[in-house]
N, CA, C and O atoms as a GROMACS GRO file, in nm:
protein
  420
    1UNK      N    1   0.084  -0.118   0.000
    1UNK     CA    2   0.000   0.000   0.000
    1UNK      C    3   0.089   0.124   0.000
    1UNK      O    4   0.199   0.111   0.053
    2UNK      N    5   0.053   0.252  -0.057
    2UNK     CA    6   0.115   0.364  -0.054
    2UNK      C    7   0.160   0.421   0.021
    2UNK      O    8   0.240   0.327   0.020
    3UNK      N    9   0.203   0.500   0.110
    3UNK     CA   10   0.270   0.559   0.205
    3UNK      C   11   0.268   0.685   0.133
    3UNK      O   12   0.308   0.698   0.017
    4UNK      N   13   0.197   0.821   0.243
    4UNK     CA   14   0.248   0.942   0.210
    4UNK      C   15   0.265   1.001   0.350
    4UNK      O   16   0.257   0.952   0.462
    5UNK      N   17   0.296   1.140   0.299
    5UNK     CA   18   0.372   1.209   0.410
    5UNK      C   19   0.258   1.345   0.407
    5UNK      O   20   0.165   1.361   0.328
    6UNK      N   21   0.298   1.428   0.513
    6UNK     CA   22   0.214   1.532   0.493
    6UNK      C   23   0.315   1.634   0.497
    6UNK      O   24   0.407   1.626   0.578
    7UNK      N   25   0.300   1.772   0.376
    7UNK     CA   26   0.379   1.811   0.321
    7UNK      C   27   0.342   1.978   0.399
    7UNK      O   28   0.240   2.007   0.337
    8UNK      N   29   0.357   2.049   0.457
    8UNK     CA   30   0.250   2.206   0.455
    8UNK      C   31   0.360   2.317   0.447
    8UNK      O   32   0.460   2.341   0.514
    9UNK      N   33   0.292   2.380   0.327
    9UNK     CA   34   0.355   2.522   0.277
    9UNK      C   35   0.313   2.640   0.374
    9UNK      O   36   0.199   2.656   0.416
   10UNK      N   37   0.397   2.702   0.398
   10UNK     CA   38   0.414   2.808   0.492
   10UNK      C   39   0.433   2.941   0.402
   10UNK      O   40   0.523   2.947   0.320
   11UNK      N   41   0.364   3.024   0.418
   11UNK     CA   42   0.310   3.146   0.338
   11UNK      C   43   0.429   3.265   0.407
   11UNK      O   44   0.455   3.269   0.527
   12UNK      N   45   0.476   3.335   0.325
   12UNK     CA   46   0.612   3.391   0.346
   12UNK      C   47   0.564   3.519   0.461
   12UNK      O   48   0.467   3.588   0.431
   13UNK      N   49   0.604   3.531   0.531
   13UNK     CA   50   0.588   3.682   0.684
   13UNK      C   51   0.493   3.803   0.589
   13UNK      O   52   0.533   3.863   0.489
   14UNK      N   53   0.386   3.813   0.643
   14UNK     CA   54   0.289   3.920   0.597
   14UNK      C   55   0.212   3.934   0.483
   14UNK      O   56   0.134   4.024   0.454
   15UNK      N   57   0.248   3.821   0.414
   15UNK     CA   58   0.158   3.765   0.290
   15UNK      C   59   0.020   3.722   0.336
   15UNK      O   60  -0.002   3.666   0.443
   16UNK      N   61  -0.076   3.757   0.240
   16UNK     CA   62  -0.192   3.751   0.277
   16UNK      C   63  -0.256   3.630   0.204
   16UNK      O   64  -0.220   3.610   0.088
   17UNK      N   65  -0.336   3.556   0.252
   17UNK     CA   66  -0.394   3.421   0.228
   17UNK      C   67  -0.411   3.418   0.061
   17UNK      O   68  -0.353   3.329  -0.001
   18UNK      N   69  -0.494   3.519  -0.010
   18UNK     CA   70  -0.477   3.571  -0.093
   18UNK      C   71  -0.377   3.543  -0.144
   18UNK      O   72  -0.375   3.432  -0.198
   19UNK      N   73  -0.283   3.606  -0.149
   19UNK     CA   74  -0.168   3.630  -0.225
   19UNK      C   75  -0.082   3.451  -0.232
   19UNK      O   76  -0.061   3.385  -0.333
   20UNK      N   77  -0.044   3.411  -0.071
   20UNK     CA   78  -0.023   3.299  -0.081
   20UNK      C   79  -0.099   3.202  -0.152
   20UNK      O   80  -0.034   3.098  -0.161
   21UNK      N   81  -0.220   3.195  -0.209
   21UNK     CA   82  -0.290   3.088  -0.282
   21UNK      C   83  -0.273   3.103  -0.443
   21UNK      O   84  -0.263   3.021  -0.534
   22UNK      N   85  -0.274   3.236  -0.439
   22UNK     CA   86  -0.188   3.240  -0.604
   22UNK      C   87  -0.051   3.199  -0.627
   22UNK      O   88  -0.029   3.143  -0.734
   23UNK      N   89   0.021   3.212  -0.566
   23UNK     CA   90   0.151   3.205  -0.570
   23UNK      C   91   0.182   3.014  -0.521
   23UNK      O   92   0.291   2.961  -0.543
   24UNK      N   93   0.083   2.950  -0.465
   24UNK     CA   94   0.062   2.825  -0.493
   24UNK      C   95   0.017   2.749  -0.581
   24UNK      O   96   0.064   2.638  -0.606
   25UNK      N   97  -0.080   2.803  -0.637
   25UNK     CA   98  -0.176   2.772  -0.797
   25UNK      C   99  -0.063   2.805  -0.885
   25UNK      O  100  -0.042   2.717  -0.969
   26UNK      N  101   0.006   2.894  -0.890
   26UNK     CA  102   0.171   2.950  -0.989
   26UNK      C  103   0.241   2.786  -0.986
   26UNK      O  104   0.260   2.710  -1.082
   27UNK      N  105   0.269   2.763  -0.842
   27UNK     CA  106   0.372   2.667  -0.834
   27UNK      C  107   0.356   2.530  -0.869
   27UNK      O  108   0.430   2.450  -0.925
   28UNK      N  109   0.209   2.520  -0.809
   28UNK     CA  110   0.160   2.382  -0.893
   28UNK      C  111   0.133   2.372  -1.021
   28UNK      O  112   0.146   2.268  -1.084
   29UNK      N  113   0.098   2.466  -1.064
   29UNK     CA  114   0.087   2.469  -1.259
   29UNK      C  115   0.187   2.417  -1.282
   29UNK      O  116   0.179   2.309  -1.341
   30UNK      N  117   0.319   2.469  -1.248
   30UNK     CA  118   0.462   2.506  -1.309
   30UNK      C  119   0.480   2.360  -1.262
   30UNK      O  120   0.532   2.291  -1.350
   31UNK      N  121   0.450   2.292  -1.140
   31UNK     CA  122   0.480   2.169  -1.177
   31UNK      C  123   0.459   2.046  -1.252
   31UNK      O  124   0.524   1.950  -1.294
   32UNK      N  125   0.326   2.097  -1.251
   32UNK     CA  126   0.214   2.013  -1.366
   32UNK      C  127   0.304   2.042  -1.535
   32UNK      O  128   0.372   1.959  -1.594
   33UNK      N  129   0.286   2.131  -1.563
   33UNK     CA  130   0.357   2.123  -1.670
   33UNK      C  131   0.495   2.106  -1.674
   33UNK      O  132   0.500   2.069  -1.791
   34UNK      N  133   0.600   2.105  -1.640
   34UNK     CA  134   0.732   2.105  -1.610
   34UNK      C  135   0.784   1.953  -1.580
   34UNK      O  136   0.883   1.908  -1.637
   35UNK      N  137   0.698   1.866  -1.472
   35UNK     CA  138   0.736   1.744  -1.406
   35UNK      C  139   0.584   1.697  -1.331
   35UNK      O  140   0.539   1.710  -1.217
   36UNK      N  141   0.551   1.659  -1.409
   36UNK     CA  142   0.386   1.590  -1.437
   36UNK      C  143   0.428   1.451  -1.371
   36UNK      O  144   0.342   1.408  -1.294
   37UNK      N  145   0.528   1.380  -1.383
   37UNK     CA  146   0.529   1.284  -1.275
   37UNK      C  147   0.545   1.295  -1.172
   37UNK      O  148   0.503   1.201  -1.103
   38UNK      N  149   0.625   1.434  -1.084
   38UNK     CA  150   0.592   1.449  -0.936
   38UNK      C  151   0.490   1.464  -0.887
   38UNK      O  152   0.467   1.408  -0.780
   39UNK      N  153   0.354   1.576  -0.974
   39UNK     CA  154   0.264   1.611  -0.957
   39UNK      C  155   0.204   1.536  -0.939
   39UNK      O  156   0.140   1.535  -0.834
   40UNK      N  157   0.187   1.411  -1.050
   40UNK     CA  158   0.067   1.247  -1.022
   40UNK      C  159   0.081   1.222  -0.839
   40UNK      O  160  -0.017   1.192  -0.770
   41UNK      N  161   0.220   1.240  -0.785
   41UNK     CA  162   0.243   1.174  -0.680
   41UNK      C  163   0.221   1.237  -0.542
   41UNK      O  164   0.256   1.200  -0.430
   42UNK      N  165   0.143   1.359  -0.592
   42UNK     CA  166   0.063   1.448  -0.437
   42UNK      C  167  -0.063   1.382  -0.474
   42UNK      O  168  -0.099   1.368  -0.591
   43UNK      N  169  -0.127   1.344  -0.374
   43UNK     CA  170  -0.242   1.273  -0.413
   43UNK      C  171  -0.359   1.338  -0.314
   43UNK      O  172  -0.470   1.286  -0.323
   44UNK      N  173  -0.340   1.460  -0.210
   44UNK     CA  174  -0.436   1.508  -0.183
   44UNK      C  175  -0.397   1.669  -0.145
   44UNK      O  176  -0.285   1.720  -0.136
   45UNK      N  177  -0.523   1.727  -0.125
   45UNK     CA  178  -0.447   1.907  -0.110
   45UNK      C  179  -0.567   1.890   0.072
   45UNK      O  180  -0.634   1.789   0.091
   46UNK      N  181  -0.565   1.972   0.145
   46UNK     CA  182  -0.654   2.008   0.288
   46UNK      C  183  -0.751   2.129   0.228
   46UNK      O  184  -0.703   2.236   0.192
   47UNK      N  185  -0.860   2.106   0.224
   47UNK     CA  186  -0.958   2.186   0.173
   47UNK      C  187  -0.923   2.331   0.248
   47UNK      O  188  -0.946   2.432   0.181
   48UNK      N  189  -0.872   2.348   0.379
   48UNK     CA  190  -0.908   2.482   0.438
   48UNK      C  191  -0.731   2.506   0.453
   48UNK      O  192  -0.653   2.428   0.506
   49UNK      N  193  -0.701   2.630   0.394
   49UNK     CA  194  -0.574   2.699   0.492
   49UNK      C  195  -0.558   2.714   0.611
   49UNK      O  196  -0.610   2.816   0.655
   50UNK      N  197  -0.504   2.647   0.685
   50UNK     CA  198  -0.391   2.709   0.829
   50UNK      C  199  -0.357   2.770   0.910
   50UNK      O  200  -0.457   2.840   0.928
   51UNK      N  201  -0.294   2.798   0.970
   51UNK     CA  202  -0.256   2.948   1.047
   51UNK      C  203  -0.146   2.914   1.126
   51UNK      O  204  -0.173   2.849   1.227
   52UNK      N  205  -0.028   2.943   1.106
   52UNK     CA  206   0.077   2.882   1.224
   52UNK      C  207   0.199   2.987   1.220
   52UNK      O  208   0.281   3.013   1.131
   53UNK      N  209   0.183   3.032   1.335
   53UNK     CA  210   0.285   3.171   1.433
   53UNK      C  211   0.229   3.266   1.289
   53UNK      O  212   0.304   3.286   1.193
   54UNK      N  213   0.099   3.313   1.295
   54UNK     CA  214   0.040   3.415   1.195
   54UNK      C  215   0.077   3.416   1.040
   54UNK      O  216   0.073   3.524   0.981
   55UNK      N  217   0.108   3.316   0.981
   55UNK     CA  218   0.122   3.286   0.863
   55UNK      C  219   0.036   3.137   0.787
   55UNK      O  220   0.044   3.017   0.814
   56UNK      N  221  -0.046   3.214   0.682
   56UNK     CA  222  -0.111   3.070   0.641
   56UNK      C  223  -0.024   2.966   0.625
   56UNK      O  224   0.099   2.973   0.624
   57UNK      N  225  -0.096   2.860   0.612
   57UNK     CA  226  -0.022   2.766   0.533
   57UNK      C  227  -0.166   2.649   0.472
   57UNK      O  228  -0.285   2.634   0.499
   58UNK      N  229  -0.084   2.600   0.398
   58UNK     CA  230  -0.163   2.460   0.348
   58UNK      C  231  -0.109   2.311   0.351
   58UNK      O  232   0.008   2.292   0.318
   59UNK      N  233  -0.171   2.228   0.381
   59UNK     CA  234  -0.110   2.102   0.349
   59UNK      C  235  -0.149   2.018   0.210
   59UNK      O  236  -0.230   2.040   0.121
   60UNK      N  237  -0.052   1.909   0.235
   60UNK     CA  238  -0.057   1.844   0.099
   60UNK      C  239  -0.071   1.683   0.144
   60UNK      O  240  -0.088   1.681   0.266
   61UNK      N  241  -0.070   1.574   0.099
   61UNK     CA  242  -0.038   1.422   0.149
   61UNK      C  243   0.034   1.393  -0.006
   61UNK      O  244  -0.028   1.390  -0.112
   62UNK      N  245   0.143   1.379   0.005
   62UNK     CA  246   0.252   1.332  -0.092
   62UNK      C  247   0.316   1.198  -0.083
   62UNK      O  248   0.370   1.167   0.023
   63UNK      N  249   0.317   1.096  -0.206
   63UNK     CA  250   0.357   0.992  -0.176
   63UNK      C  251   0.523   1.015  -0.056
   63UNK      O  252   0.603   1.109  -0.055
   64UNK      N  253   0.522   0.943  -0.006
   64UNK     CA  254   0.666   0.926   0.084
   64UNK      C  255   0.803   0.936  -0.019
   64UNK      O  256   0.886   1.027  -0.020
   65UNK      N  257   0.802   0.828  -0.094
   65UNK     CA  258   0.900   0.875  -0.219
   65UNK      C  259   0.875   0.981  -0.279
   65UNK      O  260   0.964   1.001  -0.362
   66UNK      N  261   0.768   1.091  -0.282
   66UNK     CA  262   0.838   1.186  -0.381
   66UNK      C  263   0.843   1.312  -0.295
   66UNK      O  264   0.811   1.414  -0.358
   67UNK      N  265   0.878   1.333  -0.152
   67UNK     CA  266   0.839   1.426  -0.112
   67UNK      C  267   0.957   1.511  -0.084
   67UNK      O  268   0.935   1.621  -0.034
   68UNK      N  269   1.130   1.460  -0.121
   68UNK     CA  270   1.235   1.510  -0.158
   68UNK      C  271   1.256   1.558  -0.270
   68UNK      O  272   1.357   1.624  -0.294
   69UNK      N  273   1.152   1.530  -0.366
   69UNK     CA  274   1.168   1.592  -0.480
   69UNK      C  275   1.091   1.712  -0.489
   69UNK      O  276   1.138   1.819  -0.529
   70UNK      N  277   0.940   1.689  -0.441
   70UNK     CA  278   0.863   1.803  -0.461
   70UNK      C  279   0.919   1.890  -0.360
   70UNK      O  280   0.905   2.009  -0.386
   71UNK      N  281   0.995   1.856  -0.220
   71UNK     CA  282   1.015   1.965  -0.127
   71UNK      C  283   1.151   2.049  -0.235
   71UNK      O  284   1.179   2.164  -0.203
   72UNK      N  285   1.196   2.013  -0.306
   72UNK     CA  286   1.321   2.062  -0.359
   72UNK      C  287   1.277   2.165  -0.477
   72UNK      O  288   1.346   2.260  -0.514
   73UNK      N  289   1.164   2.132  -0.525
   73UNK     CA  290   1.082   2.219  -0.600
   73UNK      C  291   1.022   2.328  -0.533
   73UNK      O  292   0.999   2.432  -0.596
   74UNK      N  293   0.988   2.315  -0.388
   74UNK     CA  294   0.896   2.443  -0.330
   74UNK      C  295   1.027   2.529  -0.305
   74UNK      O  296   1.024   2.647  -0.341
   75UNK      N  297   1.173   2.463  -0.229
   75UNK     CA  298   1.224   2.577  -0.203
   75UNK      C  299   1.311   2.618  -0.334
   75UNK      O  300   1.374   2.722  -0.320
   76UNK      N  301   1.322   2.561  -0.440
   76UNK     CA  302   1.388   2.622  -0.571
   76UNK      C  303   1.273   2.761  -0.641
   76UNK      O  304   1.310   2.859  -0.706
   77UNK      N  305   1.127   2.725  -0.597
   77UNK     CA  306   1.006   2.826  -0.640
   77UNK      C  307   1.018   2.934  -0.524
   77UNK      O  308   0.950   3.035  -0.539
   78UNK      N  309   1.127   2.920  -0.368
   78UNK     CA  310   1.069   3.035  -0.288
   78UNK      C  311   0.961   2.989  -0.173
   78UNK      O  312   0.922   3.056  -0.078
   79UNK      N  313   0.925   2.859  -0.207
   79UNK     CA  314   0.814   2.864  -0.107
   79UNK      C  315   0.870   2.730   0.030
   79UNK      O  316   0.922   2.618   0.031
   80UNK      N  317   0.823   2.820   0.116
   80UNK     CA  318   0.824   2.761   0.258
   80UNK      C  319   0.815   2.654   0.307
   80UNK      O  320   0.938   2.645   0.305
   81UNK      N  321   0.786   2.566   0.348
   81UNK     CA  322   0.731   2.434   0.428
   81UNK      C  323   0.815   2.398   0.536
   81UNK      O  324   0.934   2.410   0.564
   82UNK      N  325   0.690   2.341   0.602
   82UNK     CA  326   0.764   2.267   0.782
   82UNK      C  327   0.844   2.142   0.685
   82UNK      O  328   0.822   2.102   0.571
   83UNK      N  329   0.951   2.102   0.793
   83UNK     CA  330   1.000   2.007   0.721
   83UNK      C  331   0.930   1.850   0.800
   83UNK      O  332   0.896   1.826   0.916
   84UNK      N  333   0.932   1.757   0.654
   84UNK     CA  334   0.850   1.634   0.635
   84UNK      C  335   0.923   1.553   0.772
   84UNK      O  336   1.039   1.563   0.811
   85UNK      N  337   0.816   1.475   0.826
   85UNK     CA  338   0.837   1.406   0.906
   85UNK      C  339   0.850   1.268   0.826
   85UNK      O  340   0.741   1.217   0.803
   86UNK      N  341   0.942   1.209   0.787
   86UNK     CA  342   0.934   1.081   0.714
   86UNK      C  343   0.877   0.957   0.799
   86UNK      O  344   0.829   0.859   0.742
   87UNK      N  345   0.883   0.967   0.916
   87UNK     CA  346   0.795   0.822   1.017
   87UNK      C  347   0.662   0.873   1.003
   87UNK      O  348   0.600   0.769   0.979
   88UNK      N  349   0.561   0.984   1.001
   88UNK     CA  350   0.426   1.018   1.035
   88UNK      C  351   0.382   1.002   0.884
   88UNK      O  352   0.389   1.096   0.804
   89UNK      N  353   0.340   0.884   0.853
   89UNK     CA  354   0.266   0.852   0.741
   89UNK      C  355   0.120   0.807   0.712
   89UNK      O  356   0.082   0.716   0.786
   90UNK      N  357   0.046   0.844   0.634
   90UNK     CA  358  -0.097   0.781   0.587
   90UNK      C  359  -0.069   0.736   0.466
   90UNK      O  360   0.031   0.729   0.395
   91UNK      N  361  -0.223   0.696   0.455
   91UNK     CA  362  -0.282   0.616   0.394
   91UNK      C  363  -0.374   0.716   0.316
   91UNK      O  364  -0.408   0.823   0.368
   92UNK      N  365  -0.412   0.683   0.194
   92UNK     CA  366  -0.514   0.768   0.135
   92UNK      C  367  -0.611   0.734   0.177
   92UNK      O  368  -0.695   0.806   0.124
   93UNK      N  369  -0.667   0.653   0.253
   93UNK     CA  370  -0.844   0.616   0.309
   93UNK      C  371  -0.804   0.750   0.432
   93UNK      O  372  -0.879   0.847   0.447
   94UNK      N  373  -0.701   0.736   0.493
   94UNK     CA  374  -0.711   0.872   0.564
   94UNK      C  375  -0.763   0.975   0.515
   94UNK      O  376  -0.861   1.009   0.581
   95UNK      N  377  -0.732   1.063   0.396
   95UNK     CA  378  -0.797   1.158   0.354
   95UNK      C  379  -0.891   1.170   0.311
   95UNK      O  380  -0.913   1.127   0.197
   96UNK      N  381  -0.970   1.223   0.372
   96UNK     CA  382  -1.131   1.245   0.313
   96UNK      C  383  -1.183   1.360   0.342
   96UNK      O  384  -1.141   1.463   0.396
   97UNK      N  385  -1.268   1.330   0.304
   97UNK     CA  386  -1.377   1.486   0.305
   97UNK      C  387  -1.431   1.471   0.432
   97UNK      O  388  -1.442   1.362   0.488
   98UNK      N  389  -1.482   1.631   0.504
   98UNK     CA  390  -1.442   1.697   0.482
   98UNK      C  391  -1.314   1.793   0.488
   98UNK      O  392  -1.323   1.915   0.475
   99UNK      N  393  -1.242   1.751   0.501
   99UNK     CA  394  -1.107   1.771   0.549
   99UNK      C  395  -1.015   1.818   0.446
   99UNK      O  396  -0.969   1.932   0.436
  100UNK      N  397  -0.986   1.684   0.346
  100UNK     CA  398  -0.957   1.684   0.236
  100UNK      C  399  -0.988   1.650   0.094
  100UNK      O  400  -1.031   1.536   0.078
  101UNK      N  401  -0.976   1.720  -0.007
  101UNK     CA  402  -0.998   1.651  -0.133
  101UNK      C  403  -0.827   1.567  -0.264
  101UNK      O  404  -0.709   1.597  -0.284
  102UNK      N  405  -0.899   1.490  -0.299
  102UNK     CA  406  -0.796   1.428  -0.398
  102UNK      C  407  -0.819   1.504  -0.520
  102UNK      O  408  -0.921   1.553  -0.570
  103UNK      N  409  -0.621   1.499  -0.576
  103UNK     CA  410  -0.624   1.596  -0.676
  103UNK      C  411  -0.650   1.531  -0.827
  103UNK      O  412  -0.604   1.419  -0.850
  104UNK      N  413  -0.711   1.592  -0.912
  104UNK     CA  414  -0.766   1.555  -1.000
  104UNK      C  415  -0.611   1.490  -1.094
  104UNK      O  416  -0.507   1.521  -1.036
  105UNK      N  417  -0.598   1.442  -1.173
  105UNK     CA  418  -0.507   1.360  -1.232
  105UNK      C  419  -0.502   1.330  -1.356
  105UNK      O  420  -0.414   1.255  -1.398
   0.00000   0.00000   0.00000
């Protein structure tokens, strides 16, 4: 069975939720088109943004194998994230609604 990790982007000091969700929709395009096989391998996004020490954030559930690659992509794009706990893993029956949705493919 799959193994993912949970991935969450951290929205840069005084950026507004706003602003951080474009500048995420930017980054995931750019991956979608660019490296469409990392992208297959996030397999869910957290329906609601975050809030941690006053900065949004979002999470992701990323297969376990690709989450050195996509983390190497957020900070080559600029963008933030807590770093991955590689032991704290799910399962995709974990993610569900309402909580989370799976990304279209």
């Amino acid at each position: 069975m799959t193994e993912y990790v949970c991935l969450t982007a951290v929205a840069a000091a005084g950026e507004s939720e706003a602003a951080f969700k474009a500048r995420l929709t930017a980054f995931w395009t750019h991956l979608l088109r660019t490296n469409p096989d990392q992208y297959e391998r996030v397999y869910a996004e957290a329906t609601r943004f975050g809030v941690d020490g006053g900065r949004a954030t979002r999470q992701y559930l990323v297969e376990a194998g690709a989450a050195g690659a996509v983390t190497a992509e957020l900070a080559a794009a600029g963008v933030e994230f807590v770093p991955v706990d590689p032991d704290d893993t799910y399962t995709k029956y974990e993610a569900t609604s309402p909580d989370w949705f799976q990304l279209d493919h």
